[in-house]
BAMAR-761457 format. One line per 10 residues: their letters; for each residue y, x, z of N, C-alpha, C. Coordinates in Angstrom, 2 decimals. Each point is the difference from the previous one (the first is absolute). Layout:
BEGIN
a) Y/X/Z/Y/X/Z/Y/X/Z  ...
***
This chain:
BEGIN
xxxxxxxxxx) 19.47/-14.35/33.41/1.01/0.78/0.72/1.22/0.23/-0.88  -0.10/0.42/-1.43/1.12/-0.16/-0.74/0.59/-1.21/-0.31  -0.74/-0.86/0.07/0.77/-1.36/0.07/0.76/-0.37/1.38  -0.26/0.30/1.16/0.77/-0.30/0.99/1.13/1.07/-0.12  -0.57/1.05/0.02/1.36/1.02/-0.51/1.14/-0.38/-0.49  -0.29/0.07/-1.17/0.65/-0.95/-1.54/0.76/-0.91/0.44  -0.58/-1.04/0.37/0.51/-1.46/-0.49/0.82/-0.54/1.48  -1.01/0.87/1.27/0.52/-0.80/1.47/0.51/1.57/0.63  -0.15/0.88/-0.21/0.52/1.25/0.65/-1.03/-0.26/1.48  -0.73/0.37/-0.05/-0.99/-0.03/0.60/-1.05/1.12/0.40
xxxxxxxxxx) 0.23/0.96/0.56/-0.97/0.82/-0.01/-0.51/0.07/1.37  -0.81/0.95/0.28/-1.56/0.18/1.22/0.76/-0.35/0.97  1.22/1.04/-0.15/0.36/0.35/1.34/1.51/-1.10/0.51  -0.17/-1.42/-0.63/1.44/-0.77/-0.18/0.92/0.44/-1.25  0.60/-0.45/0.25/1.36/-0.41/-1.73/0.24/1.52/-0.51  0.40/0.35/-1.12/0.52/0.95/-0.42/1.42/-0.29/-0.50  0.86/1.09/-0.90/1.30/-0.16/0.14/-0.58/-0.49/-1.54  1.21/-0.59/-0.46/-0.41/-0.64/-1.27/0.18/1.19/-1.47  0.72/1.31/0.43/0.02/1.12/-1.31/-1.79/0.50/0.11  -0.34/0.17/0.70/-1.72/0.25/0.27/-0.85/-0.64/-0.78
xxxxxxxxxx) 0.06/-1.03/-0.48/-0.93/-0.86/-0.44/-0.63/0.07/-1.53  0.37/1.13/-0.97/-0.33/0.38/-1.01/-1.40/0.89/0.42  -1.03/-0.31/-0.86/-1.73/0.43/0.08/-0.02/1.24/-0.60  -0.15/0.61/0.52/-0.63/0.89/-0.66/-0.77/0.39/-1.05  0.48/0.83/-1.40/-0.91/-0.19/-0.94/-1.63/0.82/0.25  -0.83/-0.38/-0.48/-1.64/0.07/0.20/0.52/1.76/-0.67  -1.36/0.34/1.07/-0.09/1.64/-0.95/-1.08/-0.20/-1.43  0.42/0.48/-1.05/-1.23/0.19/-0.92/-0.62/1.24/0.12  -1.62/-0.52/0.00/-0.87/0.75/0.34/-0.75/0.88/-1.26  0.36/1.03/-0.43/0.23/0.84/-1.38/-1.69/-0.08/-0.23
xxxxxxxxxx) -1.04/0.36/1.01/-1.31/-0.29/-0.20/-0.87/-1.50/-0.96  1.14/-0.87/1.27/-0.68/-1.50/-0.56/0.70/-0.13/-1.36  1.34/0.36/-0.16/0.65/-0.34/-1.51/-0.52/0.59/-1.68  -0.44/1.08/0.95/-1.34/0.68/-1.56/-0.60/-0.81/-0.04  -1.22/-0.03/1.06/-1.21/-0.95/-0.26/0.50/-1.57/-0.79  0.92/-0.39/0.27/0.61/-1.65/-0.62/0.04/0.42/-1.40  0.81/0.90/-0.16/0.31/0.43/-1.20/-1.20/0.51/-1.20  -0.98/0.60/0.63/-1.33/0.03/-0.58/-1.17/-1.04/-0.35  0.42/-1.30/1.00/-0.73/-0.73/0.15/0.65/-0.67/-1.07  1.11/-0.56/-0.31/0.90/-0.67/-0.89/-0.02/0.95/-1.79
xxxxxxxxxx) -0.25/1.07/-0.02/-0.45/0.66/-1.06/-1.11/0.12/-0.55  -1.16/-0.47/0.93/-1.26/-0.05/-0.17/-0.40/-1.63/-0.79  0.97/-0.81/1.52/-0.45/-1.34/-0.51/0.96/-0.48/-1.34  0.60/0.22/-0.34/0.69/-0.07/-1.64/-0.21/0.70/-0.90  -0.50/1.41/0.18/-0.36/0.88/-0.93/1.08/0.27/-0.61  0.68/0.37/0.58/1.43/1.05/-0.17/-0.24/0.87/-0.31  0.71/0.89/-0.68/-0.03/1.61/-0.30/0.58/0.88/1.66  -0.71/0.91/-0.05/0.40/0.62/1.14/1.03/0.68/0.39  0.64/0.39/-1.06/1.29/-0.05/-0.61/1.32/-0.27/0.74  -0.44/-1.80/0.19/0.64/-1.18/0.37/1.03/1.01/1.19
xxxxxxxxxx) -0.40/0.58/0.78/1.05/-0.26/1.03/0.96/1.30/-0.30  0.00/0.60/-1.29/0.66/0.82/-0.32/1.57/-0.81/-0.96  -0.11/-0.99/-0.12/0.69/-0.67/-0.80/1.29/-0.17/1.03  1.18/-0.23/-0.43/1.14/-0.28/0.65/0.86/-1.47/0.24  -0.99/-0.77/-0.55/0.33/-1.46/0.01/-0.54/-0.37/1.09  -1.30/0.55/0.46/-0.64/-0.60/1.17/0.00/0.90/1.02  0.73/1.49/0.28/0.71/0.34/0.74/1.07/-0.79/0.91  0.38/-0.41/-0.73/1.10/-0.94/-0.18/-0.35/-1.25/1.02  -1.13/-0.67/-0.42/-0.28/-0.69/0.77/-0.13/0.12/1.51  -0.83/1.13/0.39/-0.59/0.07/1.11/1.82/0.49/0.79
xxxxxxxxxx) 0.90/0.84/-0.60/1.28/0.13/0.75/0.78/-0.53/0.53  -0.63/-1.55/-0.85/0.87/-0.85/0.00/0.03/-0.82/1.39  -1.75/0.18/0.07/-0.37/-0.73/1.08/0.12/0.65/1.02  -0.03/1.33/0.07/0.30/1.17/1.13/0.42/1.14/-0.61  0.83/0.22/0.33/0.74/1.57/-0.58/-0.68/1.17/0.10  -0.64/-0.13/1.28/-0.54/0.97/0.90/-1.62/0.29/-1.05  -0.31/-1.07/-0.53/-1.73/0.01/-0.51/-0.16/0.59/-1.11  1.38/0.19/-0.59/-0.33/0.62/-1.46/-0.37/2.20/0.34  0.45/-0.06/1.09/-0.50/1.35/0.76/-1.51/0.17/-0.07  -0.81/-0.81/0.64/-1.27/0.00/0.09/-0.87/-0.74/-0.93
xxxxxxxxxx) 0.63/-0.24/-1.41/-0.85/0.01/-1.13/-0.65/0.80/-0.48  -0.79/-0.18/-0.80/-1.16/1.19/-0.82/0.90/0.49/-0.85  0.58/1.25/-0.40/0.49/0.64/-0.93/-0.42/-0.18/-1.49  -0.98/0.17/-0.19/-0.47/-0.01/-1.08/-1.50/-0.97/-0.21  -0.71/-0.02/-1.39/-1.14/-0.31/-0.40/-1.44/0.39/0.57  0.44/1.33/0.10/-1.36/1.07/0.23/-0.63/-0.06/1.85  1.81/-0.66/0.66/-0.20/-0.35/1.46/-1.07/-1.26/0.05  0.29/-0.95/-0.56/-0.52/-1.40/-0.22/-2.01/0.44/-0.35  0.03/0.74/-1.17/-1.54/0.54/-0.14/-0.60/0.42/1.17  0.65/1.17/0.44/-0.16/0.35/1.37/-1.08/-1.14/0.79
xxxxxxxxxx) 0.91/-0.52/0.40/0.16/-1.17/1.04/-0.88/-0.97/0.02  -0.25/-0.06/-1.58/-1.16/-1.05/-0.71/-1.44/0.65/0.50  -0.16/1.40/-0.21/-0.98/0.54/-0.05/-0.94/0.28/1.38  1.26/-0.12/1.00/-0.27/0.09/1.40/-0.30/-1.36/0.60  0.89/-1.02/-0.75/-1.01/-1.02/0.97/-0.92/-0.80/-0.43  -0.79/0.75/-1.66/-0.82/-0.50/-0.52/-1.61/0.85/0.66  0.22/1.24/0.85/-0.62/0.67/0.87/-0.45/-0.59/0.91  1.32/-0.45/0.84/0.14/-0.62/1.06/-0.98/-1.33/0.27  -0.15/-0.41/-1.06/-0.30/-1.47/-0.75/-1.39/0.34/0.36  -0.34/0.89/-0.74/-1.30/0.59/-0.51/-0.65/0.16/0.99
xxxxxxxxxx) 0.81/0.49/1.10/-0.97/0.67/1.54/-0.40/-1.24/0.53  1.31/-0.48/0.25/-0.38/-1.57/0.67/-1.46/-1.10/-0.32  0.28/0.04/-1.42/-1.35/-0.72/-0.51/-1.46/1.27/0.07  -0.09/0.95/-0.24/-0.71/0.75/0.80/-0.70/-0.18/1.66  1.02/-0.53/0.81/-0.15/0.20/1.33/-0.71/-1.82/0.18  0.79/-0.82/-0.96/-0.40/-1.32/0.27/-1.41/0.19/-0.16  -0.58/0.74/-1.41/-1.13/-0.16/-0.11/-1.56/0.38/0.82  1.07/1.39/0.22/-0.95/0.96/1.49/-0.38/-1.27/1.35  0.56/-1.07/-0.37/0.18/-0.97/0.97/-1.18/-1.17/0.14  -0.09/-0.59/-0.93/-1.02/-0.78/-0.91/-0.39/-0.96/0.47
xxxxxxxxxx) -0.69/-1.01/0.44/-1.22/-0.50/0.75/-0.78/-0.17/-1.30  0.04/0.46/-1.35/-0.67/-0.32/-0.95/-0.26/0.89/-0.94  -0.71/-0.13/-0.65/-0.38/0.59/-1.51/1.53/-0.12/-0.94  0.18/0.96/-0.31/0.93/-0.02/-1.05/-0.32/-0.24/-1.23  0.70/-1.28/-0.84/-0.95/-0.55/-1.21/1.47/0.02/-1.13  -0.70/0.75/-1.01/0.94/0.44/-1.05/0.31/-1.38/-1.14  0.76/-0.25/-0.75/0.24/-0.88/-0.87/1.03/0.80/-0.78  -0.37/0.23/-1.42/0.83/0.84/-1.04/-0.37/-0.20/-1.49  0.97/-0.20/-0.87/0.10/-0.36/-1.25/1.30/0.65/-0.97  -1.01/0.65/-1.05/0.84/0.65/-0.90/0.75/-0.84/-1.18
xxxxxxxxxx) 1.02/0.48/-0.15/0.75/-0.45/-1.05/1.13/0.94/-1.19  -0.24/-0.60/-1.18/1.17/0.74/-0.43/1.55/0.09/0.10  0.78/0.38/0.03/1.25/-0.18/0.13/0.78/-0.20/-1.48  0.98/-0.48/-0.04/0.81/-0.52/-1.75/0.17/1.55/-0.29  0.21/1.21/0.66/0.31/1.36/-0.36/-1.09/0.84/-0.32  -1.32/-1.25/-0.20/-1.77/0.24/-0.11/-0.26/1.57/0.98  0.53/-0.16/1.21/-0.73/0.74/1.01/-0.79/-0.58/0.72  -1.20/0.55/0.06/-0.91/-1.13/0.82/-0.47/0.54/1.58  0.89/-1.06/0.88/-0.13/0.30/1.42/-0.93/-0.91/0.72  -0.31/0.56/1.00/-1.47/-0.59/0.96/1.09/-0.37/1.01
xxxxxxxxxx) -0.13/-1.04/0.48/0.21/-0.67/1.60/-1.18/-0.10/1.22  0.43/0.58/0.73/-1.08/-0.21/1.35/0.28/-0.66/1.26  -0.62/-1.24/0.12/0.67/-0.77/1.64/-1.13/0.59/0.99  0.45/0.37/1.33/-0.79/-0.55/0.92/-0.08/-1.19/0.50  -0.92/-0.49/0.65/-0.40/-0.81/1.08/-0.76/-0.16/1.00  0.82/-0.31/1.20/-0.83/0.20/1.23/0.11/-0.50/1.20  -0.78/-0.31/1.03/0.43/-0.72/1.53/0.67/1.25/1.28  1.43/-0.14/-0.12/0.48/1.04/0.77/-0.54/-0.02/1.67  0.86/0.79/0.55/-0.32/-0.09/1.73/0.07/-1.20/0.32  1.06/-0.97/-0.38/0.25/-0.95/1.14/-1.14/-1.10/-0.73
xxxxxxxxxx) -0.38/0.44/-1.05/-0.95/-1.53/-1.00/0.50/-0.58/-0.09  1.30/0.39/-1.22/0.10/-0.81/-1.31/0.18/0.52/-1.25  -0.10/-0.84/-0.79/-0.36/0.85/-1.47/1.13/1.07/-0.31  -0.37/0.65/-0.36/0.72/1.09/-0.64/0.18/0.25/-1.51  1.31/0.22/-0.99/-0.68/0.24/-0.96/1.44/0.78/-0.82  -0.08/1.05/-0.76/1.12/1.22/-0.42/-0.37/0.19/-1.03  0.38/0.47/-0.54/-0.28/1.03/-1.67/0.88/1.81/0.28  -1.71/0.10/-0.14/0.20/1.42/-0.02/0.27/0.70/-0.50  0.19/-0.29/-1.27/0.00/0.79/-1.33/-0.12/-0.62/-1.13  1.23/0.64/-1.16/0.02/-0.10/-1.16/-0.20/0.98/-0.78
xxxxxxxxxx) -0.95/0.38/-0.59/-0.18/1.29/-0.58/-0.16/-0.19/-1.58  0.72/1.04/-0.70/-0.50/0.03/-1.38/-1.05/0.46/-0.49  -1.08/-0.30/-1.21/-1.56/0.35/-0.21/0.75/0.43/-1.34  -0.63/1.15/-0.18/0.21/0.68/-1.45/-1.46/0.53/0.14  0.00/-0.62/-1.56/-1.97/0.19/-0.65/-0.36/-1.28/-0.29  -1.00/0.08/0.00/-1.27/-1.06/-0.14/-0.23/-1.35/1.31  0.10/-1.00/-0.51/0.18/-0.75/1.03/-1.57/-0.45/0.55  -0.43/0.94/-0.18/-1.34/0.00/0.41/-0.64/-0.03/1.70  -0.99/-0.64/0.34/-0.15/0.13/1.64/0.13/1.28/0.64  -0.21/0.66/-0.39/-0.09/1.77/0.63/1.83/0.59/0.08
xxxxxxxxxx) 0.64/-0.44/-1.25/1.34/0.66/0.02/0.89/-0.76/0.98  -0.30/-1.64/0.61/0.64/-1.12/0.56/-0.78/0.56/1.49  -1.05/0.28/0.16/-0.47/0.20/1.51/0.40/1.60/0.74  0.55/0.68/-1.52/0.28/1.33/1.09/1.43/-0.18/0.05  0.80/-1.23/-0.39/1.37/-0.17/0.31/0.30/-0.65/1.76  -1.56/-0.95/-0.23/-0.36/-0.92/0.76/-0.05/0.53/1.68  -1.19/1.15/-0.44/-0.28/0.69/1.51/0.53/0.94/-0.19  1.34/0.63/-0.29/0.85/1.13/0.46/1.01/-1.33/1.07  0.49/-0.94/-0.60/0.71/-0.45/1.08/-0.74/-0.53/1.03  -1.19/-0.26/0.53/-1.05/0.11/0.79/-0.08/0.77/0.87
xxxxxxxxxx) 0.06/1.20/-0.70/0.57/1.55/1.07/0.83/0.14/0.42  1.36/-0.51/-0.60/0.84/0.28/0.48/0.52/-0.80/1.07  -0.36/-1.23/0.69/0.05/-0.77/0.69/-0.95/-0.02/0.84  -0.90/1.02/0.03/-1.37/0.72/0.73/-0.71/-1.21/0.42  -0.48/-0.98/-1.07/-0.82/-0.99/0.62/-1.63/-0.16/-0.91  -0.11/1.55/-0.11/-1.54/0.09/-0.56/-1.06/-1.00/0.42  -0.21/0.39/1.71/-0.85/-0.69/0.54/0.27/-1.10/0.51  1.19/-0.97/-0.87/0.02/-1.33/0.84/0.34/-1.22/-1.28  -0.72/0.74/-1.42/-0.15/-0.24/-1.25/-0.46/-2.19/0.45  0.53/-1.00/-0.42/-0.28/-1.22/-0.14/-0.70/-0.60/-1.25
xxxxxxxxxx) 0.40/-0.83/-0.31/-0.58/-1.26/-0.95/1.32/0.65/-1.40  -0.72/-0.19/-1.55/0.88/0.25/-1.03/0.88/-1.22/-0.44  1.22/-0.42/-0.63/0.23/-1.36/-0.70/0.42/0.74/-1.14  -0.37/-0.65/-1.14/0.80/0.88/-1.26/-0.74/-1.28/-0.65  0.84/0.09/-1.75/-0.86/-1.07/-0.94/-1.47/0.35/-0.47  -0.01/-0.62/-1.31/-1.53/0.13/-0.09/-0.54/0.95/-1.15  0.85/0.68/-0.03/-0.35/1.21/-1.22/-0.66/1.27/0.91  -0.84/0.03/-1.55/-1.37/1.19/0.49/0.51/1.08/0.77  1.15/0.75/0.08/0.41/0.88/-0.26/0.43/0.14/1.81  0.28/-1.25/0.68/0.45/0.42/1.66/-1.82/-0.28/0.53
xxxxxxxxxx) -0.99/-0.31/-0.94/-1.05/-0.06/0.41/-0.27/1.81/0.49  0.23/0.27/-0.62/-0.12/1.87/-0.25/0.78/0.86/0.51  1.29/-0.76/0.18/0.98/0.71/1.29/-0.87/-0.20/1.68  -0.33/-0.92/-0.05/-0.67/0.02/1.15/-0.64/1.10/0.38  -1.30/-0.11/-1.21/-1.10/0.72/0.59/0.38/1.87/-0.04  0.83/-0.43/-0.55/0.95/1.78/-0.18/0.46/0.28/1.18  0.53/-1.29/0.88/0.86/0.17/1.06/-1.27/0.45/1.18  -1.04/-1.02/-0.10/-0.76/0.22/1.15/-0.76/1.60/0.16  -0.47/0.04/-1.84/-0.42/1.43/-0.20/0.95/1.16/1.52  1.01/0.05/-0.77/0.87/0.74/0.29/-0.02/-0.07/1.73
xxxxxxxxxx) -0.23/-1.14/0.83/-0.11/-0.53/1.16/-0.90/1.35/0.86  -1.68/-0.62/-0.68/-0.67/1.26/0.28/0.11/1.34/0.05  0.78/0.35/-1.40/0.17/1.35/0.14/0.72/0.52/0.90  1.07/-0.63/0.62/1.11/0.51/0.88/-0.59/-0.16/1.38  -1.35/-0.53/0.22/-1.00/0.32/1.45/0.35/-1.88/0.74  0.42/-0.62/-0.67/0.19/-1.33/0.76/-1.23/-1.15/-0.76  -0.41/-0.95/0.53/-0.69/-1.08/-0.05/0.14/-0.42/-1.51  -1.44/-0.22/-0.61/0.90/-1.44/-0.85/-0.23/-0.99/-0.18  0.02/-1.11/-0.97/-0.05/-0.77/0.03/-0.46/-0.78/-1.51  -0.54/-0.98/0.63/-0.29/-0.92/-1.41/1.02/-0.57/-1.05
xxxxxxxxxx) -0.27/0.62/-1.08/1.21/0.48/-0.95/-0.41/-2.29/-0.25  -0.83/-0.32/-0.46/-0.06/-1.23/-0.43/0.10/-1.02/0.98  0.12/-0.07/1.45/0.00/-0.79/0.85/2.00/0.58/0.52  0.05/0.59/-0.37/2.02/0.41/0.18/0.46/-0.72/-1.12  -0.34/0.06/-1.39/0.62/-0.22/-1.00/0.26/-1.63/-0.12  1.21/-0.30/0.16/0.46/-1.88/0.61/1.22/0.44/-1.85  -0.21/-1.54/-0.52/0.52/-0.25/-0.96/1.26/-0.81/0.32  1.17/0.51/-0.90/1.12/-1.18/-0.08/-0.26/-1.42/-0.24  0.38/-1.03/0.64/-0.40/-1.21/-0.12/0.61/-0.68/-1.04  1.10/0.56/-0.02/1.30/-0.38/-1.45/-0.41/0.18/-1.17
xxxxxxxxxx) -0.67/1.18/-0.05/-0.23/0.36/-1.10/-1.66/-0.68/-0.35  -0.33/-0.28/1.02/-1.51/-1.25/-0.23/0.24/-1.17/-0.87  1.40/-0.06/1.09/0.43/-1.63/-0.53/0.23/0.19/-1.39  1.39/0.59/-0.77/0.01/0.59/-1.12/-1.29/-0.07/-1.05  -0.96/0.85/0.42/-1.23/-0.36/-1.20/-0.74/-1.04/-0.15  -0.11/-1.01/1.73/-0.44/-1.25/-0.26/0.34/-0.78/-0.76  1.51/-0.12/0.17/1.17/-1.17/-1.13/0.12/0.47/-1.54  -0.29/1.58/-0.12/0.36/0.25/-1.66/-1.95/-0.74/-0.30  -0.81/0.15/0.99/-1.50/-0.10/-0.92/-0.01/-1.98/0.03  1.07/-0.22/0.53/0.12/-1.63/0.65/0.88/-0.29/-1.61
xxxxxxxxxx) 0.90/0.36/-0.29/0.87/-0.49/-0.81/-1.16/0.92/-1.35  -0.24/0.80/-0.22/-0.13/0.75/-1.08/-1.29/0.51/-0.65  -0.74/-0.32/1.33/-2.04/0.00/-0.50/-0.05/0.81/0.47  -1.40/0.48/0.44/-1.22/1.00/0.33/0.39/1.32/-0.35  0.43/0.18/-1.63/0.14/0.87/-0.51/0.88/0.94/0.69  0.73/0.00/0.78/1.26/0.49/0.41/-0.53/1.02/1.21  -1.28/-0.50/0.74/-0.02/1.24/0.51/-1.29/1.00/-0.73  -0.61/-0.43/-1.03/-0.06/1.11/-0.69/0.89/0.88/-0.11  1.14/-0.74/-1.22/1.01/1.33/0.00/0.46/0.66/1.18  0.64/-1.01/0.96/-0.41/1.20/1.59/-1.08/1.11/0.04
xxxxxxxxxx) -0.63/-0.08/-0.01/-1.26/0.85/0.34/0.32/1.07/-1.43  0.26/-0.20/-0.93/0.00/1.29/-1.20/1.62/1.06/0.28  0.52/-0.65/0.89/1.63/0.70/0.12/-0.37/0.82/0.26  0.54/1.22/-0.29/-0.05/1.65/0.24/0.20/0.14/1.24  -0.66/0.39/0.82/0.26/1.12/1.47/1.41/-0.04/-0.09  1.18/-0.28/0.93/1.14/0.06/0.54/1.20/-0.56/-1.25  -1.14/-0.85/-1.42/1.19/-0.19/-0.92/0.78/-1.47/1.08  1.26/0.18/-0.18/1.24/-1.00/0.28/-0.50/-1.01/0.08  0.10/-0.96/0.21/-1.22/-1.75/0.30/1.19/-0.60/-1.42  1.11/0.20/0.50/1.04/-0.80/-1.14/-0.05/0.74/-1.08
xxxxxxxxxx) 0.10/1.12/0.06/-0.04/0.49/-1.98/-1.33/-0.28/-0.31  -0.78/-0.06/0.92/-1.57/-0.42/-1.04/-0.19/-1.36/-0.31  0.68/-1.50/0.94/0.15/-0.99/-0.35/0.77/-0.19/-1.37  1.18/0.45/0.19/0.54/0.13/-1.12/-0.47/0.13/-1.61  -0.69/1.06/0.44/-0.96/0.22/-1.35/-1.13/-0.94/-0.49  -0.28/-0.92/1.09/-1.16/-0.94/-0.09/0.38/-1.28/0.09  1.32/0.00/0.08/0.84/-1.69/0.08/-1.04/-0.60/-1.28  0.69/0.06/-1.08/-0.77/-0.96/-1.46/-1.46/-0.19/0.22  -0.88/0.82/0.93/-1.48/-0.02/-0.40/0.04/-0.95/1.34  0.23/-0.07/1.31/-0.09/-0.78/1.43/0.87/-1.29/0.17
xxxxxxxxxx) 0.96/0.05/-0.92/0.69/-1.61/0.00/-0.72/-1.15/-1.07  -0.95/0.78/-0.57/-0.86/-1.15/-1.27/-1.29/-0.38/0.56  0.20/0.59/1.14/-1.82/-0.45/0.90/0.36/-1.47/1.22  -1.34/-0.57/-0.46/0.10/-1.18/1.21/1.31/-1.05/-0.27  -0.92/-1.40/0.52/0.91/-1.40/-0.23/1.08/0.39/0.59  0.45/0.11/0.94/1.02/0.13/0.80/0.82/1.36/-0.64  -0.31/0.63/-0.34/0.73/1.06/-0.93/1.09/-0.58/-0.88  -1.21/-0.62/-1.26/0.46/-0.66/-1.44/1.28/-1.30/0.82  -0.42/-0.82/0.92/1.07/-0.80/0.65/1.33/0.56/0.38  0.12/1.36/0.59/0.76/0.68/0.21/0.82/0.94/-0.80
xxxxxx) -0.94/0.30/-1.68/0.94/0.07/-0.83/0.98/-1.15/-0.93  -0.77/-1.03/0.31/0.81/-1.40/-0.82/0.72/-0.10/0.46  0.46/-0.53/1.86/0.92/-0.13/1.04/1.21/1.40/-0.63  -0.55/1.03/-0.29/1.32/0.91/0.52/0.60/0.08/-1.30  -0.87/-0.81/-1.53/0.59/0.14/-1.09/0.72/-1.10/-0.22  -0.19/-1.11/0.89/0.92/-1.50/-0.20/1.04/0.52/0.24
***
């Protein structure tokens, strides 16, 4: 319709006069222009700051005079804003889950961070209403203490609660350290106590396959020996700082080892 307008003077009702034919500028919608603006701060990892600056004031005036009106004033607006539709977020995946056709099956693995804070990740997974896979991350939480199964499973099943899916607990994926062996059975413990079902802590507990592969190829390249030292690693020590420490003793084991140090010394 703006093209017949425009170009042929053309409108519904037959021709228009030809001063008519300028469009109308679009209204900006001050609601949708936060949310862009949050979404664009989120996905770059901007300071929140950002729209307090006068260079990129600038911008948005440029493009509409009218829009620099219905910007966020400040930083603390932007937090705001963050916080509400990380709620929002929150309910939604809540409601998906209240939804289900399935068992909700957890997959979560701790790590340290370069600022050596050590945070837990938690995915769900699951077959929604319409049946098809489903799958989110619920949570990133920081573990302060002992990276022990008991301190990792009450990080584990508080976000459990909070997504109220006690009784619709699935299948575990995590690697192969002792230590999510024991988050489990902490988790299921905990199952019972709160008056819901439980479940077989050793028939839930499903291993990373990556990390299978991983010990097959170091005991493939490097000998037998290697998952000994697996097996002596401390409860929740780092997999890489303990390799580390055992490089010189696991690269001198097995033909394929000694081949693999000649190759990398040519």
């Amino acid at each position: 319709m703006d093209h017949l307008r425009l170009c042929h003077r053309i409108a519904e009702r037959g021709t228009i006069p030809s001063n008519q034919t300028t469009l109308r500028k679009p209204t900006i919608d001050p609601l949708i222009l936060r949310k862009l603006i949050i979404e664009w701060i989120i996905d770059r990892r901007h300071s929140f700051n950002e729209v307090e600056a006068e260079s990129f004031r600038k911008i948005i005036a440029y493009i509409d005079a009218t829009a620099e009106n219905k910007l966020p004033k400040s930083g603390k607006t932007i937090r705001a804003d963050i916080v509400r539709y990380f709620h929002e977020a929150k309910s939604t995946i809540i409601e998906l889950l209240s939804t289900a056709c399935s068992k909700i099956h957890l997959s979560f693995d701790l790590w340290t961070a370069p600022n050596y804070i050590s945070m837990l990740a938690i995915t769900g997974h699951w077959t929604g209403s319409d049946h098809t896979v489903k799958t989110t991350l619920l949570a990133i939480r920081e573990i302060s203490g002992p990276h022990d199964g008991e301190n990792i499973g009450q990080t584990v099943y508080s976000v459990i609660q909070e997504f109220g899916i006690e009784d619709k607990i699935g299948f575990f994926m995590g690697d192969n350290a002792t230590n999510n062996d024991t988050t489990i059975r902490y988790i299921e413990r905990r199952v019972r106590e709160d008056g819901n079902i439980g479940f077989d802590c050793h028939e839930r507990r499903l291993r990373c396959w990556g990390h299978i592969i991983n010990l097959v190829v170091k005991g493939l390249l490097f000998g037998p020996k290697v998952y000994k030292l697996e097996k002596e690693r401390k409860d929740g020590e780092d997999i890489d700082d303990y390799e580390k420490k055992q490089t010189l003793q696991w690269r001198a084991l097995g033909t394929i080892g000694k081949a693999h140090n000649f190759v990398k010394f040519i």
